[in-house]
N, C-alpha and C positions, 0 to 999 in steps of 0.2 A: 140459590141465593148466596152469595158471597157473605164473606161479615168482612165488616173494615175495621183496622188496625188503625189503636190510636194514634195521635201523631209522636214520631217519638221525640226526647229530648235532643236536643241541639247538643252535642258533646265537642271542648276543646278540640281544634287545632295543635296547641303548640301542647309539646311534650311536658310531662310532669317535673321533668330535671329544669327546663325552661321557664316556668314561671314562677312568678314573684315571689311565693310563698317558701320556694326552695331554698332559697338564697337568705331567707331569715334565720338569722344565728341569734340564742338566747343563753345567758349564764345560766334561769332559771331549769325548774327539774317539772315535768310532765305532771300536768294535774291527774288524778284517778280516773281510769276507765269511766264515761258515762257521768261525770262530774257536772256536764251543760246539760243536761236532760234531766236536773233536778231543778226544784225549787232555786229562787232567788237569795232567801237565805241559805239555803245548801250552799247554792255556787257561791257565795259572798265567804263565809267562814272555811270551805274549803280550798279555795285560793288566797285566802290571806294567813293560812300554816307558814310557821317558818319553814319546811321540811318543801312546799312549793313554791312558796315565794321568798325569798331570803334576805330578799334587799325589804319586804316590807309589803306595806297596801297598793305604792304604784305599781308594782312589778305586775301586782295580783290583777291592776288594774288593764294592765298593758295587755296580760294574755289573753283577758275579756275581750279586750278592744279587738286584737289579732283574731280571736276567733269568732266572733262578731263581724267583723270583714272577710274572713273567708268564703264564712256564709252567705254573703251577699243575699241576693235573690231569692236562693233557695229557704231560709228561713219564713215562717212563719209568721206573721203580727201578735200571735201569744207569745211565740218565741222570743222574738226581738224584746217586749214589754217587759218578759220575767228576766231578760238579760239588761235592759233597762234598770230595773230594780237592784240586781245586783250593783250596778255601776253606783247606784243612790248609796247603799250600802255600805259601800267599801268605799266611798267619799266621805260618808262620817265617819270611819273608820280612820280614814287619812287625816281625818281635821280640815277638810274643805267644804265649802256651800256645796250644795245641789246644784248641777245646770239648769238655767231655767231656758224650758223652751221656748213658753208665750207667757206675755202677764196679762190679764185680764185686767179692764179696768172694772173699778168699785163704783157705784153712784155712791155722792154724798151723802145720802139719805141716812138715817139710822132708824131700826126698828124695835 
């Protein structure tokens, strides 16, 4: 009886010097090892350090965002959520609203 091998992952084509992520040049300084593998509030206060982000809360914002997109697919939907939260985070932080995704509407009712 044979055993079958999963299928395996689909790996890039184009070389790691060639893609988009390379070519990203940042003034900012490297968040801490394992930084995105914590909590929402972790990653929220430990990217908005001056010592990572210098310019401030967008900077801290930007690398969420950058690493959040690299991730693309591979990330998780807890993943993404607690990276979600961080972004809530570090937008009060900045002094801006929250993005809203959907509004629900309210019946006028009142109870």
């Amino acid at each position: 009886m044979a055993t079958r091998k999963s299928p395996a992952k689909k790996k890039s084509t184009t070389p790691p010097s060639k893609r988009w992520s390379a070519k990203v040049k940042t003034d900012s300084t490297k968040p801490g090892p394992g930084l995105f593998k914590k909590s929402a509030k972790a990653i929220a206060s430990g990217l908005a350090k001056k010592s990572v982000s210098p310019k401030g809360p967008g900077q801290a914002m930007q690398m969420l965002s950058f690493y959040e997109n690299r991730g693309g697919k591979n990330l998780s939907t807890e993943r993404k959520r607690t990276l979600e939260n961080a972004k809530s985070i570090l937008r009060k932080k900045e002094g801006k609203a929250p993005a809203k995704k959907s509004a629900k509407k309210k019946s006028g009712k009142k109870r």
